[in-house]
Structures are given as C-alpha cells and as structure tokens.
C-alpha positions in Angstrom: 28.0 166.6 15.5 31.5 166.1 13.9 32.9 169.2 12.3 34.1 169.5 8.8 37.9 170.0 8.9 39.3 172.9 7.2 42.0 170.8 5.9 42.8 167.4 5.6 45.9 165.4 4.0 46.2 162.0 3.8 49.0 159.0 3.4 51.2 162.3 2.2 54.6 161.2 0.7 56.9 163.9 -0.8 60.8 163.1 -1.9 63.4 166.1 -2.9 66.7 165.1 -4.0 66.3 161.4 -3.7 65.7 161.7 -0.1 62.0 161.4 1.3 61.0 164.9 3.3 57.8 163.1 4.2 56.3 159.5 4.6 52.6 158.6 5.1 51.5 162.0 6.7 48.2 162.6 7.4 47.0 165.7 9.3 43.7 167.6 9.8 42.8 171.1 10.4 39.7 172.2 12.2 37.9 175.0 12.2 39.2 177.5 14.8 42.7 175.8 15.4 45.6 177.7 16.3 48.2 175.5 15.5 52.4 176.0 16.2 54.4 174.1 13.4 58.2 173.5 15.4 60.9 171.3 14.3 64.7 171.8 13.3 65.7 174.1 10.7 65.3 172.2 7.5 63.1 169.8 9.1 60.8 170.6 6.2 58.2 173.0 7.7 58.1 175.6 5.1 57.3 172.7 2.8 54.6 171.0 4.6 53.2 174.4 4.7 53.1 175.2 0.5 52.0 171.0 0.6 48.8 172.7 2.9 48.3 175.4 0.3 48.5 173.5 -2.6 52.2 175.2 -3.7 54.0 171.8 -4.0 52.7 169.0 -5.2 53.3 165.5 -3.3 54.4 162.1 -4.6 51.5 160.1 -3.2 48.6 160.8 -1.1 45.5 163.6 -1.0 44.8 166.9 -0.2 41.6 168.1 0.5 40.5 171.3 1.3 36.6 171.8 2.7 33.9 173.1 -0.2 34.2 177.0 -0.2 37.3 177.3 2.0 39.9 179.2 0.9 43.6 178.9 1.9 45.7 181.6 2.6 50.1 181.6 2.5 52.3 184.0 3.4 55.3 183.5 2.2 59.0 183.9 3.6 60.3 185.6 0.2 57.4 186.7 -1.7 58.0 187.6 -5.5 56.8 191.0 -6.6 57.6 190.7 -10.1 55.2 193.5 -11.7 54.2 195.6 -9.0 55.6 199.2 -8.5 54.8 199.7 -4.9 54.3 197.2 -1.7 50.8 198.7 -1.8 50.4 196.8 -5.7 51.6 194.0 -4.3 49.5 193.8 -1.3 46.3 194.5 -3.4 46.5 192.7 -6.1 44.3 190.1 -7.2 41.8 191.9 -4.9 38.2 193.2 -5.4 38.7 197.0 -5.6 36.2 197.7 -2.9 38.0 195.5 -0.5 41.7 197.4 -1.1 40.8 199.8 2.0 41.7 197.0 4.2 45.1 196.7 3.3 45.4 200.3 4.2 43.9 199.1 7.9 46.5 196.5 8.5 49.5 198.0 6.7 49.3 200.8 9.8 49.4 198.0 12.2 52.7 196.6 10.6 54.1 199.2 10.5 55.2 199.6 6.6 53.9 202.3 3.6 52.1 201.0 1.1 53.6 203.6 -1.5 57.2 202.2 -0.9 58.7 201.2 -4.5 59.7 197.4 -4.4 62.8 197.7 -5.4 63.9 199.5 -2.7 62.3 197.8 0.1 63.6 195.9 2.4 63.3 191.9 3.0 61.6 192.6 6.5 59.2 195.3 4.5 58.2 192.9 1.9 57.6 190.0 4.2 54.9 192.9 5.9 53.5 193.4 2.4 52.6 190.0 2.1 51.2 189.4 5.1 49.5 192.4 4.5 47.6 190.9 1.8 46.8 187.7 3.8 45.7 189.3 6.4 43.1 191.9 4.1 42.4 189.2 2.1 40.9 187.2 5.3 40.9 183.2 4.0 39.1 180.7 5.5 42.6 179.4 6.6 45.8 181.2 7.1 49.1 179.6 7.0 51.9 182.1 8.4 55.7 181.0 7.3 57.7 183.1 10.4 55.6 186.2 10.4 57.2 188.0 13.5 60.9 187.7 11.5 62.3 191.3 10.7 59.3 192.8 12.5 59.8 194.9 15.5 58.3 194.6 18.6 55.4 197.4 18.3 54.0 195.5 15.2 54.5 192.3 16.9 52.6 193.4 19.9 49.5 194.4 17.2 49.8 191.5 14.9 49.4 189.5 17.9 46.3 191.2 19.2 44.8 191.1 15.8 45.4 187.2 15.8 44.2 186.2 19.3 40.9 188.2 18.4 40.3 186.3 14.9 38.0 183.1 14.8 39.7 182.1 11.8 42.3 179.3 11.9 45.9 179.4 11.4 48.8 177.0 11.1 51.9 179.3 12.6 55.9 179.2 11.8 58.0 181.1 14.5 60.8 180.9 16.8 58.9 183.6 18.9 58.8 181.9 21.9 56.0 184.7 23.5 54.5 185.3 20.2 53.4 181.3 20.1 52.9 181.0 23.8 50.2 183.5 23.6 48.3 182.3 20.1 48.3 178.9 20.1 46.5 176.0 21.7 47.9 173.0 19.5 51.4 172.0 18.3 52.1 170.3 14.9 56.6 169.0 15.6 58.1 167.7 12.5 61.1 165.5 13.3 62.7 163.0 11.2 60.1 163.2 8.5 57.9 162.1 10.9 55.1 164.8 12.2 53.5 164.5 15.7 50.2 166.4 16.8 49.4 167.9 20.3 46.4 169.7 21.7 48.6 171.8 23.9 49.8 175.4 22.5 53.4 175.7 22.1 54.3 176.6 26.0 54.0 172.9 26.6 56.1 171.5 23.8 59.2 171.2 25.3 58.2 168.9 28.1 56.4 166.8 25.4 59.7 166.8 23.0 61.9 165.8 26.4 59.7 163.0 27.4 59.1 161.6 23.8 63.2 162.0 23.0 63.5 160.1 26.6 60.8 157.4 25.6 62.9 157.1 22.2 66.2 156.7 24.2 64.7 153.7 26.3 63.4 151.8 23.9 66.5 152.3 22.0 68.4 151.0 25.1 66.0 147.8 25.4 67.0 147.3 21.8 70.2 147.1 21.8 70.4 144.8 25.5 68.1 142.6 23.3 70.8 142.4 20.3 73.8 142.2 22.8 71.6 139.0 24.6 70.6 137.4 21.4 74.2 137.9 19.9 75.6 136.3 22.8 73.8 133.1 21.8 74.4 133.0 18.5 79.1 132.5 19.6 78.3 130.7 22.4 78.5 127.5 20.6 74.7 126.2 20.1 73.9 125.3 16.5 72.6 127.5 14.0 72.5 125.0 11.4 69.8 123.4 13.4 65.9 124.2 11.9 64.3 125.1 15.3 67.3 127.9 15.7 67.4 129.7 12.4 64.3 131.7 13.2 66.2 133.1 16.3 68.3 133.9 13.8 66.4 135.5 11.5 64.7 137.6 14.5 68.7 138.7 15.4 68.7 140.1 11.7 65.9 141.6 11.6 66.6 143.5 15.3 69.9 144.4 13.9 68.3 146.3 10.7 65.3 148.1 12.7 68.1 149.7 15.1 70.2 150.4 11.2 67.3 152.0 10.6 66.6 154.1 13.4 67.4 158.4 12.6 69.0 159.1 14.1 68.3 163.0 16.1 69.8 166.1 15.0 72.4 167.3 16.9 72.6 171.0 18.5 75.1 172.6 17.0 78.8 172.6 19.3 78.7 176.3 19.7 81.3 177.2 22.0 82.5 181.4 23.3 85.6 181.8 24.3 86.5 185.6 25.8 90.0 185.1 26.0 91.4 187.8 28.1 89.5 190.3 30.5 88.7 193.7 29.7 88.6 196.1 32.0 86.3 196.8 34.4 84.5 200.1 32.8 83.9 199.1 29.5 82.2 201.8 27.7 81.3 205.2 29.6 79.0 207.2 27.5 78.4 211.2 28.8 75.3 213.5 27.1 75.4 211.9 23.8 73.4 213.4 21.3 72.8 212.8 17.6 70.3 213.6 14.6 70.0 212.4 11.3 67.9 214.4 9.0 66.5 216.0 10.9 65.8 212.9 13.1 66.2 212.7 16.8 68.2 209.7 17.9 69.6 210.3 21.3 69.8 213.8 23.2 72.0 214.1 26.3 71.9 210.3 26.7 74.5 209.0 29.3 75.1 204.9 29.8 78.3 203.0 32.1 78.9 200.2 30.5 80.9 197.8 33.4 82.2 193.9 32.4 79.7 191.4 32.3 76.6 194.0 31.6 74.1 192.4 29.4 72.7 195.4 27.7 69.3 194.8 25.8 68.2 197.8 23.4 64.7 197.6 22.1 62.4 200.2 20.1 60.8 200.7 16.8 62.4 199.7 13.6 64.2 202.8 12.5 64.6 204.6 16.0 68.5 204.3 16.0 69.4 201.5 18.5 71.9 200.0 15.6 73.5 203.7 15.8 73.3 204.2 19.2 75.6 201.2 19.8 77.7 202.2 16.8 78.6 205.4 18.8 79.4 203.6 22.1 81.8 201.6 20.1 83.1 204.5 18.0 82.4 203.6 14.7 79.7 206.9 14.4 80.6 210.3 15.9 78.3 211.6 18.3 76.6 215.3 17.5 77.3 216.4 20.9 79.1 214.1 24.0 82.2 211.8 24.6 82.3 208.0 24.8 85.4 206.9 26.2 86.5 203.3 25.9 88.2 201.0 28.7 91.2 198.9 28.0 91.7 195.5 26.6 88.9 195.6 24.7 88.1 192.5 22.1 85.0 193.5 20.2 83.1 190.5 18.2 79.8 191.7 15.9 76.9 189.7 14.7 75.5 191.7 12.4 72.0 191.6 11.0 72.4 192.4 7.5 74.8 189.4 7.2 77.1 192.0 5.5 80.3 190.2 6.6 79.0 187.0 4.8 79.7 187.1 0.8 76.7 185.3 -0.8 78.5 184.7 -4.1 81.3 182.5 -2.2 81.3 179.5 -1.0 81.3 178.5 2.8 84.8 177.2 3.0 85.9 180.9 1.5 83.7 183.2 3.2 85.8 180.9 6.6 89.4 180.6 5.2 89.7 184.0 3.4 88.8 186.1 6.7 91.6 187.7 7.6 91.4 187.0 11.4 90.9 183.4 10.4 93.0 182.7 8.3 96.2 180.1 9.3 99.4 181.0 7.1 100.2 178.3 4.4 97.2 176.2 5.5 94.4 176.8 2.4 92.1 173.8 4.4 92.8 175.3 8.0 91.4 177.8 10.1 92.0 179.5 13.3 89.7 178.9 16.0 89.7 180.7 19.2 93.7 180.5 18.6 94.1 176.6 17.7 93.8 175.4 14.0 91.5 173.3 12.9 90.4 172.1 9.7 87.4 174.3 8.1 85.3 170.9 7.4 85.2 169.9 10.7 84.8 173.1 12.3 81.7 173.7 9.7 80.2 170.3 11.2 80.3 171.6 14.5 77.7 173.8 13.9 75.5 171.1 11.8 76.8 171.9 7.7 78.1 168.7 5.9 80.9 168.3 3.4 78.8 168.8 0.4 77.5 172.4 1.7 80.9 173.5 2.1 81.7 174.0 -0.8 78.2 175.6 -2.0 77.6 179.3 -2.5 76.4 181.1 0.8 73.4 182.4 -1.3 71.9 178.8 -1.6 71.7 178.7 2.7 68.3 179.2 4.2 67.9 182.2 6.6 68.5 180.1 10.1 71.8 178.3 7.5 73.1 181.8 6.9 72.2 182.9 10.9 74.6 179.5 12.6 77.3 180.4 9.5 77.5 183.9 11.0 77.9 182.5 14.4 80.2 179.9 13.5 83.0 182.9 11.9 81.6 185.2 15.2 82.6 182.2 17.6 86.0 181.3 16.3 87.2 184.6 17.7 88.0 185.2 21.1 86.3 188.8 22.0 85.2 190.2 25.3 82.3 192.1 24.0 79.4 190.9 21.9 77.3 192.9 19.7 74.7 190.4 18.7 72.2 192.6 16.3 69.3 190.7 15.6 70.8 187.3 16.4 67.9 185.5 16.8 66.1 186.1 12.8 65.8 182.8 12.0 67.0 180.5 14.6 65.4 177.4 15.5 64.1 177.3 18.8 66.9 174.5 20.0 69.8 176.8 18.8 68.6 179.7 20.5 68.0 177.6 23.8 72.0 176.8 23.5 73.1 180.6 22.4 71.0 181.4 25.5 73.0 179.6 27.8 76.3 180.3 26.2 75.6 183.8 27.0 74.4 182.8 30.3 78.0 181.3 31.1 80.0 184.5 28.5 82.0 186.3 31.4 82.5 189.3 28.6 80.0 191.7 27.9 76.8 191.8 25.6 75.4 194.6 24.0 72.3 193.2 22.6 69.9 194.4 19.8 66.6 192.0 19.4 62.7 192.1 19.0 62.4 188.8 21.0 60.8 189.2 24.3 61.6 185.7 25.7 65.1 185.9 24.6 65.9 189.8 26.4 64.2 188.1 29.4 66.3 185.0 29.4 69.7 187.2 29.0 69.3 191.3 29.3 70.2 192.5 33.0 69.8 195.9 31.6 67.2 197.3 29.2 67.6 200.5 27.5 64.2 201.4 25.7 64.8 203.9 22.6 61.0 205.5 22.4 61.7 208.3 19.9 62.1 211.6 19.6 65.6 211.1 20.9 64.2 209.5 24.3 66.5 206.7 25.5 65.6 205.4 29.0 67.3 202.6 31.1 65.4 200.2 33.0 67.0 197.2 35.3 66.0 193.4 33.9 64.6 192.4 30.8 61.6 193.1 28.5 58.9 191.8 31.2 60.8 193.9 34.3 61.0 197.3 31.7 57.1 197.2 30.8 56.2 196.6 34.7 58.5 199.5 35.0 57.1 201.7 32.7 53.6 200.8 33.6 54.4 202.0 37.2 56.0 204.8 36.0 53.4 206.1 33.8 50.6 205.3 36.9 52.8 207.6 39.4 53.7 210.6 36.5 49.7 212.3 36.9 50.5 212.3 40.8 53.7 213.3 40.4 52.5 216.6 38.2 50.3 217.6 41.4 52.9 217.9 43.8 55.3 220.2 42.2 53.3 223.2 43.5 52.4 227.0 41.7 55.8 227.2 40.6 54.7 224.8 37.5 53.6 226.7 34.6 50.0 225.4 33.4 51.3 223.9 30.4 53.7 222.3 32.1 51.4 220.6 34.5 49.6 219.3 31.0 52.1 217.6 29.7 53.4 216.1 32.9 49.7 214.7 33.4 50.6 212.5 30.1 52.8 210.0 29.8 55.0 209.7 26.5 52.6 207.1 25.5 49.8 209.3 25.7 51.7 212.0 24.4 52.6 210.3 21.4 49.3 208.7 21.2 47.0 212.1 21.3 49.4 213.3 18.0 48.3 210.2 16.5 44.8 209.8 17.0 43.5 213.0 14.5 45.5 210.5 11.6 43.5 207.4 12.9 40.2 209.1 13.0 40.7 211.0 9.6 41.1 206.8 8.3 38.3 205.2 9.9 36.1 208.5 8.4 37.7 207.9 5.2 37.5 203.8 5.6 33.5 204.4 6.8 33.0 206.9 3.5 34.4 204.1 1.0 32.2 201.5 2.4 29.0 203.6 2.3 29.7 204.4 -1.0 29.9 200.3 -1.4 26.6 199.7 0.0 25.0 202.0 -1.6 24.7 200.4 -4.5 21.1 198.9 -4.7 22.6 195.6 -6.7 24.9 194.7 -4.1 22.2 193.1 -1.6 20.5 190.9 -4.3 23.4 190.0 -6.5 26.2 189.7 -3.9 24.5 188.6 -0.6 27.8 187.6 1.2 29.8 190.6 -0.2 27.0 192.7 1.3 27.3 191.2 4.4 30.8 191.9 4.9 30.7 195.2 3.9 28.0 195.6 6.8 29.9 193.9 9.3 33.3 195.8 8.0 31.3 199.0 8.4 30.1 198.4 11.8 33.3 197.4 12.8 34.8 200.9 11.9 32.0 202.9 13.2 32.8 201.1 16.7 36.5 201.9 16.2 35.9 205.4 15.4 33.6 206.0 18.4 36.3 204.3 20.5 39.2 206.3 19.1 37.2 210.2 19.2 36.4 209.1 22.9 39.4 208.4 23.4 41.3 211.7 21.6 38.4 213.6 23.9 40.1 211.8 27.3 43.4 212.6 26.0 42.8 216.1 25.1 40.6 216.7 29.0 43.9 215.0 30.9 46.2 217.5 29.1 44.6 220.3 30.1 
C-alpha cells in the first residue's frame, strides 16, 4: 500500500532578483525520511527549505502538505522580537502543559532558558529555536545548520535524540559525522537543479564525482559534435541548398544548448603561503594555570609546541580553549607559569567572532584599509602574500563578483563572511595558524580544499573546532579541556582521543587496586571513577530532581477528568510523555545507585 507523503511540491518555480533560484522542482517527503540537503553556499538551500515550510511563496507550482501534518522550521537567525528570555521564546505559541518539554531539551543543548535575549549569543539563540522545534515535536522537522555554534557535547546529544525519533527531517549541515550518522537519503541542489538519492550523506560524494564526470563527457561529445559539424559548414559544400539548411539549423541549435550549459561553481583558489620558517620549538608552555571568576581554566598545564604540530583543542562551549591559546600566544597572562615563545614567529588568526571584519564597510575596504594589506599609493591594490594584486581579482579568487565588492560586509551570508575572513587570513604569509572555529558555515567543498591546504601548510596549526571529521582529517595532536581546569593531551584526532579515553577510563578501576594500603580509602573511591563518572554522579541528583518535577507536572495534567474525553490525542501524549520519564528516572536513580556503590 503506497504511503501518504509528508510533503510534496510540484513543477516548483521561484525567481529572486530576476534570476530563477528554481525551475520545475518537484520533490516528495515520506514519512520516516532522513534526508541531507548539500549543495554550494548560496545554492539556495535555505530557501528551498522556508519553500517546504510554507515561509516563501513560489512563482508557479504546488505545495502540499499531508491532512493533519504539521511542519516544523528552525531557523538560522530566528527573530525574538517580544520575548524577554530564550525560555519566552522557546515557549511561545505553546500549550502551557506542554512548556516542561522545552525544559527537557534545553539541558541537552546546553543553553538556560532564563537568559535575557538581548544578551545572548547568535549560537544561544539558534539553541532556543531549535529548542522549540524540537518540544514542539511536528510531524516534519526541517533543520537549517543545527550543529553551527554548537559544541560537541550537545552535538553528541542532539544527535542521539535524532537517530532515536520516528519523525522525519530534511537536514542542513556541513557536519560531515553529524550527517553520516542520521541520514539515509540526500536531496543536492546544483545549478537550480535538485537531484534525489536514497543513500545518506556518506555516499554523496562518489555520486557528485560520477555525475560531474558524466556531465564532463557529454559535454566533451558536444562540443566534438560542433567542431565536426562546423567543419562542414567552411569546407565549401552549399548551404544555400534546401536539403543542407536543416544541418544547419541542427549546428545552431548544438551551439545554443552548449550556451546554455551552467556552468559549475568553482572552489574557491585558496592558497597558504608560510613564508619563512620558524623555529623549531614554537611555543613551550610550563605549569600554566589560570581562573576566571572563580572558574578553573587550566592548573599546572604544560604543552611543547614544535613546527608543523597540528594542535586540535576541543571541550565544552565556555571551558577556556579560546583562552588557553591566548596565553600560549601571550595575549592573556597566565595566573601561575611561563610560556616562552621561539623565534621567527609569523602568527595569522581566524577568529570566530569575525571581529576583524567591519560589517558596516564594504568588502573592498574591510581588504584595502588593513594595514598589513594595504599597497602605498595604490587605493584598488592589495598585498598578497608580498605581490600586489588588484582587490577585485583577488576577491574572485575566493568566488565574490564585482558587484559584491562593493556591498556592505553585513549583507554576506555566514559561509560569505567565513571565505572573506579567509581571503584577508590567506594574503598573509604567517607560520602559525590559529583557525578558531573555521569551519561555522563552510560548505562542504570549501572545507574539503582548507583541509588539504593544511594538509600541505609546513607551519603550525593551533586549531579550535567542534567538527569531528575535520580534527580527524588535520589534528596530529588533541588536547581535551574537560573542566575543572583539566586539560589532557592525547596523540591523533577526535576518533584516536575518545579510543584513548575509553581505554583509559576501562584501565583507571584496575589501576586503583594496585596502589596497595598506602592509598587512603577515599582515595581509592575516587580513583575507581573516572572524570566522567565523577562529573556525572554530581550531576545526576539535578537530573532526577527534573524528571520528579517533569513526572509531578504531567500527573497534575492527567488528572484532570476532561482531558480523556475532550482531548483524546493530548491525553495520549501526556501518557506516553509520562511513561517515558518514569523509564528515565528509573534509569537515572539506578544509575546514581551504581555510581555512588563504585565510589565507595
């Protein structure tokens, strides 16, 4: 029996500017799919996403969404206009007995719903609002780069929470891991034309290579065919006579389908350059240790730092790996140590905030007016990796036009904004990289090429990312910031630092045996858990005290005698919501009850 698709569009035509973004589309959803949505940055896959939820309308064409499905958007920039707190936000529009949900999933991301909204962050927003998608629980979710700004704790649980949801979901994300794990069908935009797969994400770029070298074949056939058929038309037979002109006519008509061809975007010409050699101790770091409020960031932490390390530094948002590596390069003052620096160095920074871009000037400025780039009595002209070249052309290399230029930096998308960074980082020559979140944004072909400029870099890179694929594809060295001023180093990337630390943690309860009667018994507790566990048997009082409160609320709910005959499907989500949490909390006090029996 054929299913009823969640979602269905049909002939879809949609023009911005003049130019058309997308020409006789049609698409369908199912129930269940997990679907990846790739293509270039500005390939238009933000906008086929608000055509899906009904946000934009199209030119031509139909949208149909099944009877009784709803349609769920989270947003890259939601607007919070009216709301006090991220919490408002993320509630509102909501039944008041569903609101302890938003609690429950606010936790997993990792943000508090009492922040005020006009303090919050862009990364803490973006959690709001998928916050309220996610509590809300549509029929069908449609997720514009959830994973961006996110660090890799609540990456790791919004992940889990995904693969274990039956409902379906069209995904945005340059996360290679993130979309290797969740889906099992790709939806790739390209040229305003959109191509379907029923293969998850880890197999589109065999199917992009074969279909680009398919395209360049028939492309060659075509023009062999228009080199033949020219060659006939000058080689002196008639084409005034009636049975040639339609040989003619078919020459025309060959040369306007290859004028008509797209042509494929480009990667950008990215190049890194790291001029002269530092030498070989770059940074040497001995028992640094800093607080901040009260805060532990690092205590007695020691790091070598030789030419050609690729240094990865991951850990929860707000930990302190941004002011760890400030410290190894001296722009913060350690509580307690001594970092000593080697010689030569030429330090370039790609910094996440954008700070060194000004969003109220133009391209061209934000290029020409940097002092570092700047070529005396040359206003068009910038220095690049010590030649001059004009700031049009160098802009093209990494894929702007003319006309954007001269635009205001504010009116650049995120992944616009992320190559322009690159472009003023790149023009320098520098033998150390700080790349801080260099990957927010990127499309999946640009990272592919920064990864294997790094690959070939012969400086050194000191590397601060959420990414998993990415710190496997270029850390050698992983240094994992866990809290509580706990900085470890690990060889390899993220995959060869978990294998690590599962190891370690498996070999720390033997361990705690073999140190004898010298070992004080509370010692011997809190060697038998790991830092995990350790952290996790604080935690799990706060969890339980929740799911009790969570448990209370929905009781309360049900206990009203109304809600079984007058809201039949409310009731039944409230029971399956509240045996949910009852299996949760039994799972969690077990849990605390292992925890608190290892210990001691």
């Amino acid at each position: 029996m054929a299913r009823t698709p969640l979602l269905q569009l049909t002939d879809i035509a949609l023009t911005f500017g003049g130019d058309p973004v997308f020409e006789d589309l049609s698409l369908v959803v199912q129930p269940g799919d997990r679907v990846a949505l790739v293509g270039r940055n500005g390939s238009g896959k933000s906008t086929l996403l608000k055509v899906m939820a009904g946000l934009v309308e199209v030119d031509k064409g139909g949208v149909v969404v099944a009877p009784g499905m709803s349609v769920g958007y989270m947003e890259q920039d939601p607007s919070m206009e009216g709301c006090a707190t991220l919490g408002d936000y993320a509630t509102s529009g909501m039944d008041p007995s569903d609101a302890w949900r938003v609690d429950s999933v606010a936790e997993g991301l990792k943000f508090d719903p009492a922040r005020d909204v006009n303090v919050a962050s862009g990364g803490e927003r973006r959690r709001a609002a998928l916050a309220k998608l996610m509590a809300e629980a549509p029929g069908l979710m449609l997720l514009d780069e959830p994973t961006n700004h996110m660090d890799i704790e609540a990456i790791g649980w919004l992940e889990r929470e995904l693969s274990q949801t039956r409902t379906g979901f069209v995904l945005i994300s340059h996360d290679r891991a993130f979309l290797n794990a969740l889906t099992r069908a790709t939806l790739w935009i390209d040229r305003g034309q959109v191509r379907r797969q029923e293969q998850g994400f880890e197999h589109f770029e065999a199917w992009r290579d074969k279909t680009w070298e398919d395209e360049d074949m028939q492309r060659h056939k075509l023009n062999r065919k228009i080199k033949k058929e020219a060659r006939w038309a000058v080689e002196g037979i008639s084409a005034r006579r009636t049975r040639n002109q339609g040989r003619l006519r078919a020459l025309q008509d060959l040369r306007a389908e290859k004028a008509g061809q797209i042509k494929r975007q480009g990667t950008a010409a990215m190049a890194l350059d790291a001029g002269q050699s530092s030498g070989k101790k770059v940074v040497e770091a001995v028992g640094l240790t800093k607080s901040f409020d009260g805060k532990d960031i690092v205590k007695g932490f020691d790091l070598t730092v030789n030419r050609g390390d690729r240094i990865a530094f991951v850990g929860p948002n707000g930990v302190g790996k941004t002011t760890l590596i400030k410290m190894l390069l001296g722009e913060v003052e350690p509580d307690q140590g001594s970092v000593k620096h080697g010689t030569n160095l030429e330090i370039a920074v790609f910094d996440q905030a954008r700070a060194k871009l000004n969003p109220q000037t133009t391209l061209w400025d934000n290029l020409t007016t940097d002092p570092s780039m700047a070529v005396s009595g040359k206003a068009d002209q910038i220095m690049v990796r010590g030649n001059p070249k004009h700031v049009v052309g160098y802009l093209k290399e990494f894929l702007f036009d003319e006309a954007q230029a001269r635009a205001p930096v504010h009116s650049l998308s995120g992944g616009e904004k992320a190559r322009l960074l690159l472009a003023r980082l790149m023009a320098r020559e520098s033998n150390v990289l700080v790349l801080d979140e260099p990957t927010n944004d990127l499309d999946i072909e640009t990272l592919d090429l920064l990864q294997d400029l790094l690959g070939d870099y012969p400086g050194t890179v000191l590397l601060v990312s959420h990414d998993r694929d990415f710190i496997d594809r270029v850390a050698t060295t992983t240094i994992a910031m866990e809290g509580n001023g706990r900085a470890v180093t690990y060889a390899g990337g993220w995959t060869d630092y978990r294998n690590q630390r599962a190891e370690d943690e498996s070999v720390a309860p033997k361990a705690a045996k073999t140190k004898g009667k010298a070992q004080a018994p509370k010692e011997m507790a809190q060697a038998g858990l790991s830092f995990t566990e350790k952290h996790r048997l604080q935690e799990l009082p706060n969890v339980i005290a929740r799911l009790e409160a969570e448990i209370t609320k929905l009781g309360e709910l049900m206990a009203d005698p109304a809600l079984f005959t007058d809201h039949p499907v409310k009731f039944q989500k409230a029971t399956d919501a509240l045996l949910e949490r009852q299996a949760k909390l039994d799972d969690a006090e077990e849990e605390w009850m292992m925890l608190e029996e290892k210990a001691g």
